[in-house]
C-alpha positions in Angstrom: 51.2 105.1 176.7 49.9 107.8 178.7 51.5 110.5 176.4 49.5 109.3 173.9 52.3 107.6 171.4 51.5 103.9 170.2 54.1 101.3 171.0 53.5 97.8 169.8 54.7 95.4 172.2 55.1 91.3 172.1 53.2 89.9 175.5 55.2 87.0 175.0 58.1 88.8 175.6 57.2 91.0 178.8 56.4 89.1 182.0 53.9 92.8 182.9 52.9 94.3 180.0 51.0 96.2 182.2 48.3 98.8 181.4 48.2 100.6 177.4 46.8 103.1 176.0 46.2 103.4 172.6 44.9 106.9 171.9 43.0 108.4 168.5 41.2 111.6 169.2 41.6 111.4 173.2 38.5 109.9 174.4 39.1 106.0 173.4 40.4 104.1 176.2 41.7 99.9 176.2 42.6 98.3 179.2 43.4 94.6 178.1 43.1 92.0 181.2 44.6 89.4 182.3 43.9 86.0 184.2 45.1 84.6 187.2 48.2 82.7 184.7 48.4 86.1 183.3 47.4 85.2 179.9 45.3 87.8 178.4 41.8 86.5 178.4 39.1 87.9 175.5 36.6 90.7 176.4 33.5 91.7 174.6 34.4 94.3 171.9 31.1 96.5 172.7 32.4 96.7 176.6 35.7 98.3 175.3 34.3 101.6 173.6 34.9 104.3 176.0 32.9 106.5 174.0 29.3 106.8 171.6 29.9 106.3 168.3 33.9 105.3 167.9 34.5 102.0 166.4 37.4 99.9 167.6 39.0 96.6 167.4 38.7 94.0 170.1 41.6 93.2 171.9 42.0 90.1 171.3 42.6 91.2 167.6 44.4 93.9 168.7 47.3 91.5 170.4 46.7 89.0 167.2 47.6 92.0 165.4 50.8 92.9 167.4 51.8 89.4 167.7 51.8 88.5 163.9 53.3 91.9 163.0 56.5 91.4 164.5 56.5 87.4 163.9 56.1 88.4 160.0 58.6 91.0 160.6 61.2 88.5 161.7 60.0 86.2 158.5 60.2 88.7 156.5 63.9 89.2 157.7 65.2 86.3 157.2 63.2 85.8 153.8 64.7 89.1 152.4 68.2 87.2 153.8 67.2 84.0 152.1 66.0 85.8 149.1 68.6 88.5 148.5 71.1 85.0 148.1 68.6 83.4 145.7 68.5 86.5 143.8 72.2 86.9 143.3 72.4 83.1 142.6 69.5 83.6 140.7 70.6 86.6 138.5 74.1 84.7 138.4 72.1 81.7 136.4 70.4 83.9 134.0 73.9 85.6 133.2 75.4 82.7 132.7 72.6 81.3 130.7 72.6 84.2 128.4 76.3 84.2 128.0 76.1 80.7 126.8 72.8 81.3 125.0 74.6 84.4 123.0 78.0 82.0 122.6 76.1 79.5 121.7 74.2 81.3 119.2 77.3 82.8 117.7 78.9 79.6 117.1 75.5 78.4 115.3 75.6 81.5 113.2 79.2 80.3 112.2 78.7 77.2 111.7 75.4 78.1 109.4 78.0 80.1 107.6 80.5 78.0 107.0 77.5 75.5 105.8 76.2 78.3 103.1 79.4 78.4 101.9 80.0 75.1 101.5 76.6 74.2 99.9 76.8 77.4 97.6 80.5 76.0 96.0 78.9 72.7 96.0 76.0 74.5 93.2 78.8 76.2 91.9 80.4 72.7 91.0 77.2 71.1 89.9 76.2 74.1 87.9 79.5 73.9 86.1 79.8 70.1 85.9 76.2 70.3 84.1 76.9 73.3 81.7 80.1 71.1 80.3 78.0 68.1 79.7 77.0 67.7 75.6 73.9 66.7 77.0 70.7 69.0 77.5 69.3 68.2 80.8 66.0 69.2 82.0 64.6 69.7 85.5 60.8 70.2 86.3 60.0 71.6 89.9 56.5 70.4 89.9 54.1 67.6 88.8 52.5 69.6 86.1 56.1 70.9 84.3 54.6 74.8 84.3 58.3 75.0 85.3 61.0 73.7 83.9 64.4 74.8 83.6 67.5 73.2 81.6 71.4 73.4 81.8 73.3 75.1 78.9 72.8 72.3 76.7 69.1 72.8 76.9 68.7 76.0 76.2 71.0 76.0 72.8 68.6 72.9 71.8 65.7 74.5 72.2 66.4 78.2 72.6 65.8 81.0 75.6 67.7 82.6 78.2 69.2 80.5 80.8 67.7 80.4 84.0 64.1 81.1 82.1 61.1 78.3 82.5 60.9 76.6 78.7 57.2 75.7 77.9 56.1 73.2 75.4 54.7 73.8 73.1 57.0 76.7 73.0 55.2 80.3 71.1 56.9 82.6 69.1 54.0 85.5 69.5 50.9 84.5 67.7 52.5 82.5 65.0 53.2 79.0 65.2 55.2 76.9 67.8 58.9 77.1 67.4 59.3 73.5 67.2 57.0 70.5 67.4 58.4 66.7 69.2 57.3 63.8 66.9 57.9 60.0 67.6 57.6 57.6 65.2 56.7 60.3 62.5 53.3 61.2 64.8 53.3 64.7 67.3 53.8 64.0 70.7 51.5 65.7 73.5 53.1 67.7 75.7 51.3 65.0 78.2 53.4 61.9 76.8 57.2 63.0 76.5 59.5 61.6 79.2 59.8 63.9 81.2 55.9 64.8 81.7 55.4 61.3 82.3 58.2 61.2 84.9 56.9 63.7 87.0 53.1 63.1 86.8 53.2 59.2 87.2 56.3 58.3 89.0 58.1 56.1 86.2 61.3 55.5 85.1 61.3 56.4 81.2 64.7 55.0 79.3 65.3 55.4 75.5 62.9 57.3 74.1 63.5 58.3 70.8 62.1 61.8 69.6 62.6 63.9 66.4 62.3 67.9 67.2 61.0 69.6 64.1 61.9 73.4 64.1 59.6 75.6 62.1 63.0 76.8 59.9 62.6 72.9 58.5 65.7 72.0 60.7 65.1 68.7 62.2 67.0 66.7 65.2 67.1 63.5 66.8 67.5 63.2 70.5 67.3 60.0 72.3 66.6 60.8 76.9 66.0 59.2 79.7 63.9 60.8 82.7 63.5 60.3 86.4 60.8 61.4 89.0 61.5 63.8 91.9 59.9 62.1 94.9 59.5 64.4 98.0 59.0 63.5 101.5 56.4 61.5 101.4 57.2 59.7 98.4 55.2 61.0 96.1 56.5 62.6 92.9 57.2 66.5 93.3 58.9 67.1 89.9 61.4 65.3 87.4 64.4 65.0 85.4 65.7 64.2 82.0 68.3 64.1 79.9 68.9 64.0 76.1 71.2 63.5 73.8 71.4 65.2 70.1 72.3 62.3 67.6 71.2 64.0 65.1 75.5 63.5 63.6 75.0 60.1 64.9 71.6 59.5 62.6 73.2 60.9 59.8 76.2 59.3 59.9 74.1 56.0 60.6 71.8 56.7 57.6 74.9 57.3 55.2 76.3 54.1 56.1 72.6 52.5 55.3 72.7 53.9 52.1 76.2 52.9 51.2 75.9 49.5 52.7 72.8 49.0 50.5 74.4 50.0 47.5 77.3 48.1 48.0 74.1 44.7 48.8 72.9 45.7 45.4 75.9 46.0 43.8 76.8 42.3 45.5 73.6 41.1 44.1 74.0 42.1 40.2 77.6 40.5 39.6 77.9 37.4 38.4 80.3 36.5 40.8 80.0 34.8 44.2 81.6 36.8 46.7 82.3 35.9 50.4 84.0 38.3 53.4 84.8 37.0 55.9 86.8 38.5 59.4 90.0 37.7 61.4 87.9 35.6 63.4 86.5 33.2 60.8 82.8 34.7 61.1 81.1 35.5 57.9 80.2 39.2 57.5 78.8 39.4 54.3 77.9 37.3 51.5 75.9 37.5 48.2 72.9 35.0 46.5 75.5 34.2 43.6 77.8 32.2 46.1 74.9 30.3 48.3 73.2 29.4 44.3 77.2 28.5 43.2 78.2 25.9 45.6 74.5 24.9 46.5 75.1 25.9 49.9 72.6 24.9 52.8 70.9 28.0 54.4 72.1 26.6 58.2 75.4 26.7 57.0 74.9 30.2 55.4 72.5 30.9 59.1 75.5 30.1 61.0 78.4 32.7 60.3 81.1 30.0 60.3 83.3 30.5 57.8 85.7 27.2 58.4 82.7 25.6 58.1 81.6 26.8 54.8 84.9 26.3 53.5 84.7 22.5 54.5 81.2 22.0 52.8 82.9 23.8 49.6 86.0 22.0 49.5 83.9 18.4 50.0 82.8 19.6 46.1 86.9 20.1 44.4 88.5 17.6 42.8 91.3 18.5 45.1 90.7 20.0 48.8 93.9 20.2 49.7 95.0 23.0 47.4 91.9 25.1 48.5 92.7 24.1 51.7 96.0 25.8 51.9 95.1 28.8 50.3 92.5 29.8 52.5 95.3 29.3 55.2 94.5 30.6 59.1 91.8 33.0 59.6 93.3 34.6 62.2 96.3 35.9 60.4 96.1 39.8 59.4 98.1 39.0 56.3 97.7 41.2 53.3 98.5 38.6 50.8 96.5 38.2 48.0 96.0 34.7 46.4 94.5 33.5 43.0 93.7 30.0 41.4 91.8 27.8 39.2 89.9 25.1 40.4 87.8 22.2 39.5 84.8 21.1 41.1 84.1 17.4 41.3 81.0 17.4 38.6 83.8 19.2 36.1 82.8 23.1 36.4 86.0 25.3 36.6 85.7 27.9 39.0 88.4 31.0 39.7 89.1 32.0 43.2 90.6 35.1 44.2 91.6 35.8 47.8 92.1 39.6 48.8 92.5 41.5 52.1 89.8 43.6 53.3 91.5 47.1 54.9 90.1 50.0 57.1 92.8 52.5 56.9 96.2 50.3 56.5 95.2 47.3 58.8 93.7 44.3 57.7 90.5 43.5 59.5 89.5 40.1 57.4 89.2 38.5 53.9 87.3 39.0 51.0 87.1 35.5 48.6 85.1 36.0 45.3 84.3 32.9 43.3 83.7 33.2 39.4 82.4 30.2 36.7 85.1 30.3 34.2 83.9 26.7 32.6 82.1 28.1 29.4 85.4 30.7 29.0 88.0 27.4 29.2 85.4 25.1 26.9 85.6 27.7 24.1 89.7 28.2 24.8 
């Protein structure tokens, strides 16, 4: 204006915009023109400078200048209207989102909790479960076994502190291993046992038979089985194995060898023929005497029948009937005992005596025992 004050003005909006001045350091003068239309028409930006040496816009930027000032300024409007809404819708997402976010965070975190707790009584149980077993159970957590670990059962076999890895072979300083495995009388690599085989090649190993020989001179007999640990790709990541002490069982087993061989031997040097025989008719035991006696055929003796025996032998007596109906149903439990005199058809005289056989009180079968009385009743 002619004061000298700037005032931007829209020539889209004023029919005579008229004359304006637009004044810096008060010797710069525009005078924008106008066609016959009245649209302001470009001039020459050199023609405008009113004096040497100032440097100003052309008009024509000039009014671009005005005009997109104030169209921006009535974008901008509205976008700060538009965009004040999206930000409050905006910042009501995110609030909303974190809220959730944060809930649903805290029910994860609960429900991870409850989960611990439940899997930690679930170890609780199995821990427990395997301490009662009377079996020593073994667990290796890698292919190799650098690390294996037992249940209370293992530990009192072999020795250490729960929870501790047990090596084999075990050292006790720099004296000799604590114990040594041997199958079959022969030392077992630590390589071979069941469950190094297990873990480093994948098998199933069933009924493996070891002796552990402690270097106190105690000895035990375990009998295991052993599985492999396979991981997610199938491949085996560890093992385990279980074993049972029979070392009672192998005793008990190797006193009842001994006494049944005595009692074989003892079978063997009498005189007598002796025949047992259970309550199902099946022949249990019997001595050479009694096969050599009555001339019995091995596939008699080979088949276990007693009825059938007792049919071949009463074929050979003068008279079957009265052997017949002492040796009576096989199937009774009676504990009647029974003796008599008999004669066999080619004239020997033979004494049978019929006893029960007991475990305990009950009867479990029948023990016959034949004796050659003919030299005794030729000299009577």
């Amino acid at each position: 204006k002619d004061d000298g004050s700037v005032q931007m003005l829209s020539p889209w909006r004023h029919e005579n915009l008229g004359p304006f001045t637009t004044v810096s350091d008060g010797t710069l003068f525009l005078a924008p023109s106008r066609d016959g239309a009245g649209r302001y028409v470009e001039e020459d930006g050199q023609a405008m400078l009113a004096a040497a040496g100032s440097l100003v816009y052309p008009r024509w930027t000039l009014v671009a200048l005005i005009h997109e000032h104030e169209a921006f300024a009535a974008f901008d409007a509205r976008m700060l209207e538009v965009g004040g809404t999206f930000a409050v819708l905006a910042l009501t997402v995110l609030v909303l989102s974190m809220a959730f976010a944060w809930s649903q965070r805290r029910a994860y975190r609960a429900s991870l909790a409850r989960s611990t707790a439940r899997e930690e009584e679930r170890l609780h149980e199995l821990t427990t479960m395997l301490n009662l077993v009377p079996a020593a159970v073994l667990m290796a957590r890698d292919r190799e076994c650098d690390t294996l670990v037992g249940n209370r059962a293992a530990y009192e076999l072999l020795g250490g502190e729960p929870g501790e890895s047990i090596p084999y072979p075990p050292t006790d300083g720099n004296g000799p291993p604590a114990y040594r495995v041997y199958q079959e009388g022969k030392p077992v690599p630590a390589e071979r046992l069941p469950v190094q085989r297990a873990a480093r090649e994948g098998v199933v190993v069933r009924g493996v038979a070891n002796e552990i020989r402690f270097k106190d001179g105690k000895t035990l007999h375990i009998v295991g089985n052993a599985a492999p640990l396979r991981g997610e790709d199938g491949e085996p990541r560890g093992a385990v194995a279980a074993y049972l002490d029979v070392t009672a069982m192998r005793e008990t087993d190797d006193r009842l060898q001994h006494s049944l061989s005595l009692l074989e031997s003892t079978l063997e040097a009498t005189d007598d023929g002796i025949l047992v025989v259970d309550l199902g008719g099946r022949i249990v035991l019997h001595n050479r005497q009694l096969a050599d006696y009555w001339e019995i055929p091995r596939y008699i003796l080979a088949a276990r029948d007693a009825r059938r025996l007792l049919e071949y032998v009463t074929r050979r007596v003068s008279d079957p009937a009265e052997l017949a109906d002492v040796a009576g149903d096989f199937r009774s439990p009676s504990d009647a005992e029974a003796a008599l005199e008999i004669t066999l058809i080619d004239g020997r005289m033979c004494e049978v005596a019929l006893r029960p056989q007991l475990i305990g009180e009950r009867v479990v079968g029948r023990v016959w025992t034949f004796r050659d009385v003919s030299a005794r009743r030729q000299a009577e």
